[in-house]
Backbone as CSV, one residue per row, in Angstrom:
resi,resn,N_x,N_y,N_z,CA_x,CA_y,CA_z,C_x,C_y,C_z
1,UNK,65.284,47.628,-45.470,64.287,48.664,-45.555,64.781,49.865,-44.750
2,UNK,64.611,51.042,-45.275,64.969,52.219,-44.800,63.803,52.760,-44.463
3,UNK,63.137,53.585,-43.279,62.286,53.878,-42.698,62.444,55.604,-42.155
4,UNK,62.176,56.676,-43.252,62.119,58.241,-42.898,61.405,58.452,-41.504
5,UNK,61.830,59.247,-39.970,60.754,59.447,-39.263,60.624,61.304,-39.370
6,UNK,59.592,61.753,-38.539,59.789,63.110,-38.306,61.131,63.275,-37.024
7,UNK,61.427,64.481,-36.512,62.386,64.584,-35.918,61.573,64.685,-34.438
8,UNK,60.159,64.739,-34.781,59.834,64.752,-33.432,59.377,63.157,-32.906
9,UNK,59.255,62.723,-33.663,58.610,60.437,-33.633,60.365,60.184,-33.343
10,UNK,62.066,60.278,-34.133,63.135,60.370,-33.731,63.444,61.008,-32.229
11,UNK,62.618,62.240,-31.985,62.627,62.305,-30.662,61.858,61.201,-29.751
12,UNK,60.841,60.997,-30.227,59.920,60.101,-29.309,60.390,58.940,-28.994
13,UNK,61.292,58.280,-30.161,61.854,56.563,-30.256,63.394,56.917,-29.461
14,UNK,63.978,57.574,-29.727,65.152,57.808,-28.618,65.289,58.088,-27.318
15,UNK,63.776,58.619,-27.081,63.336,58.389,-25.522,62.852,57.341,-24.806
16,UNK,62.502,56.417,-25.583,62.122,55.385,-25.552,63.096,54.446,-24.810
17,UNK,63.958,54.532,-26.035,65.423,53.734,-25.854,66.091,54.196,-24.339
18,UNK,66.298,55.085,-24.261,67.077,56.013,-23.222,66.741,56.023,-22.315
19,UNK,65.490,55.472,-21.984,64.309,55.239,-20.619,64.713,53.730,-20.524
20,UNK,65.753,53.030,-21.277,65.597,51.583,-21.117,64.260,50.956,-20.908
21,UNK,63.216,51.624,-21.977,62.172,50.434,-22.104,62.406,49.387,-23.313
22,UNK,63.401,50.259,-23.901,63.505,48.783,-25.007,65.058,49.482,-25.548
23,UNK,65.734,48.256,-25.836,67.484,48.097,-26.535,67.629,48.599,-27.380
24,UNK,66.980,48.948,-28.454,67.028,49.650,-29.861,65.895,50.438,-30.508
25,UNK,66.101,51.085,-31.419,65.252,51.633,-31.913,64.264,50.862,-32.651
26,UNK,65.004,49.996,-33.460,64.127,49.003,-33.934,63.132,48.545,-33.225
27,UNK,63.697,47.887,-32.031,62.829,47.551,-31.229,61.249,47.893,-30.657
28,UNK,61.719,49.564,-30.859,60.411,50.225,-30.654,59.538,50.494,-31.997
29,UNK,60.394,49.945,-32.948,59.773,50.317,-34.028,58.807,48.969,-34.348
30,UNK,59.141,47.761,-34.394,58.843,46.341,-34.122,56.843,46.716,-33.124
31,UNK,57.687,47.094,-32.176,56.609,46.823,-31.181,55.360,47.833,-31.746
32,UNK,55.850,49.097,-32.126,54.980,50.145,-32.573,54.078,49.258,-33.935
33,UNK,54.754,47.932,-34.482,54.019,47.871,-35.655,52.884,46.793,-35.295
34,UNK,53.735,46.011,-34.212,52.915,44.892,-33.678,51.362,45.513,-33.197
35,UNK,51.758,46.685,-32.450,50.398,47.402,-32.044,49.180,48.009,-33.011
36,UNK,50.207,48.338,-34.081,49.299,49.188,-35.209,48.638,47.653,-35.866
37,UNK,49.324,46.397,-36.154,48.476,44.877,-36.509,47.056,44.710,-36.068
38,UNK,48.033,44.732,-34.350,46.751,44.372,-33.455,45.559,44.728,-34.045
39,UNK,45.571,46.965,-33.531,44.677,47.611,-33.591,43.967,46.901,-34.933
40,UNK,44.258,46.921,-36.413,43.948,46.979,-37.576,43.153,45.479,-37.490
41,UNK,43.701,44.408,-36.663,42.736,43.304,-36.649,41.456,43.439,-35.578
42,UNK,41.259,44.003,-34.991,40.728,44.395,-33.805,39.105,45.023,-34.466
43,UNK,39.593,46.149,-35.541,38.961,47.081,-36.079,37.963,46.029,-36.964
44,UNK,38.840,45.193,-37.910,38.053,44.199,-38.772,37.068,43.242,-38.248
45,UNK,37.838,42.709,-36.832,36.723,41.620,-36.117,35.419,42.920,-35.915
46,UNK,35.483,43.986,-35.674,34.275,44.723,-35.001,33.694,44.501,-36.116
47,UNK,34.233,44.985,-37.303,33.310,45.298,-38.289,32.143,44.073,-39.210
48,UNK,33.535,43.278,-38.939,32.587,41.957,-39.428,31.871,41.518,-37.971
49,UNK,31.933,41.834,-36.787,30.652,41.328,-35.963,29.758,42.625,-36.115
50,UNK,29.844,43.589,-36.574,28.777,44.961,-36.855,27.615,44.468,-37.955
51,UNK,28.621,43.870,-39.516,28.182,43.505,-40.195,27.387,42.300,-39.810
52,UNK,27.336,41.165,-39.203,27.252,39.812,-38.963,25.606,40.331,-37.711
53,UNK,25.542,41.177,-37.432,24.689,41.610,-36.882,23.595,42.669,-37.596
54,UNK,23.838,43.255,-38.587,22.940,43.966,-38.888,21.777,43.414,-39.724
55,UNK,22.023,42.078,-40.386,21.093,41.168,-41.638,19.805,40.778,-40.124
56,UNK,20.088,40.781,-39.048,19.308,40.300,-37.869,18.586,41.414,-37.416
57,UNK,19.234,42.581,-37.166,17.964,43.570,-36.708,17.114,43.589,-37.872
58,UNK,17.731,44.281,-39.208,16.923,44.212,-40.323,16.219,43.232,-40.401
59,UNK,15.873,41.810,-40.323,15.180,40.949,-40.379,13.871,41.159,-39.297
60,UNK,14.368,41.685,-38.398,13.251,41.449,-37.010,12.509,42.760,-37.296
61,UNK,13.063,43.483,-37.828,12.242,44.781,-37.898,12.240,45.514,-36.923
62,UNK,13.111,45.240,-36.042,13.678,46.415,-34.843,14.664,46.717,-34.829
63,UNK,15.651,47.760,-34.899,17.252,48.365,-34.728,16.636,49.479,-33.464
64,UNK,17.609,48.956,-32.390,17.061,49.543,-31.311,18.504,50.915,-31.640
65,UNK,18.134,52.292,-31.673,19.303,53.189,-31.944,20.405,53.125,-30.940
66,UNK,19.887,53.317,-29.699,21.497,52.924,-28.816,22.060,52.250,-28.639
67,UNK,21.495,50.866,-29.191,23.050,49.755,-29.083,23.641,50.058,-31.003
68,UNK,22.999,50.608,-31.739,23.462,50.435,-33.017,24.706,51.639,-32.751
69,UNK,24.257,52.697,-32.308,25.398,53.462,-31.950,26.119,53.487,-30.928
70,UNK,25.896,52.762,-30.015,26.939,52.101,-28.848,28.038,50.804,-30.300
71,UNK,27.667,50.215,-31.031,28.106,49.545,-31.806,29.217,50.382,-32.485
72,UNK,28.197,51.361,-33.163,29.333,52.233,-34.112,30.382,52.769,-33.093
73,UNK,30.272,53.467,-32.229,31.083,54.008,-31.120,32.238,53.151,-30.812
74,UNK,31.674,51.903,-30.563,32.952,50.785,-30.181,33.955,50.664,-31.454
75,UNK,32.986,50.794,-32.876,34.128,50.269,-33.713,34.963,51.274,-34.124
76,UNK,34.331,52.509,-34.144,35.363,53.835,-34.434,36.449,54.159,-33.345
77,UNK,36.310,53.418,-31.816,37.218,53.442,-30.756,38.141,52.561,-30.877
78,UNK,37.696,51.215,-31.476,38.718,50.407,-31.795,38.110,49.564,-30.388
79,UNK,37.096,49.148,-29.928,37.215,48.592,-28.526,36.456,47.538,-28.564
80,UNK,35.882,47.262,-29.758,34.792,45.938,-29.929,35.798,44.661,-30.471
């Protein structure tokens, strides 16, 4: 696989390297994807505990607004 960057992300990954935080470029490229996984599973658990929670306020007949948007907040941060 061949992988185009900008010349400024080529700047960013060669500093990387050159700082000896990591042996290759790959390397940083590896780790950069492992992180973007993470994030992307991270995002899904929120959403399915967002979802997995909302059939329950709706049921009770109360959605209290600041935890629903303390909710949304977390999942658009990526932090739930």
């Amino acid at each position: 696989m061949n992988v185009s960057l900008t010349p400024r992300l080529v700047d960013y990954v060669r500093q990387k390297v050159d700082a000896g935080l990591y042996g290759s470029s790959s390397e940083v490229i590896r780790d950069a994807l492992r992180l973007m996984d993470e994030r992307d599973r991270q995002k899904e658990a929120a959403l399915i505990a967002l979802r997995g929670d909302e059939p329950r306020a709706a049921d009770s007949g109360v959605i209290d607004p600041v935890d629903l948007f303390d909710k949304l907040k977390n999942v658009v941060d990526g932090r739930m």
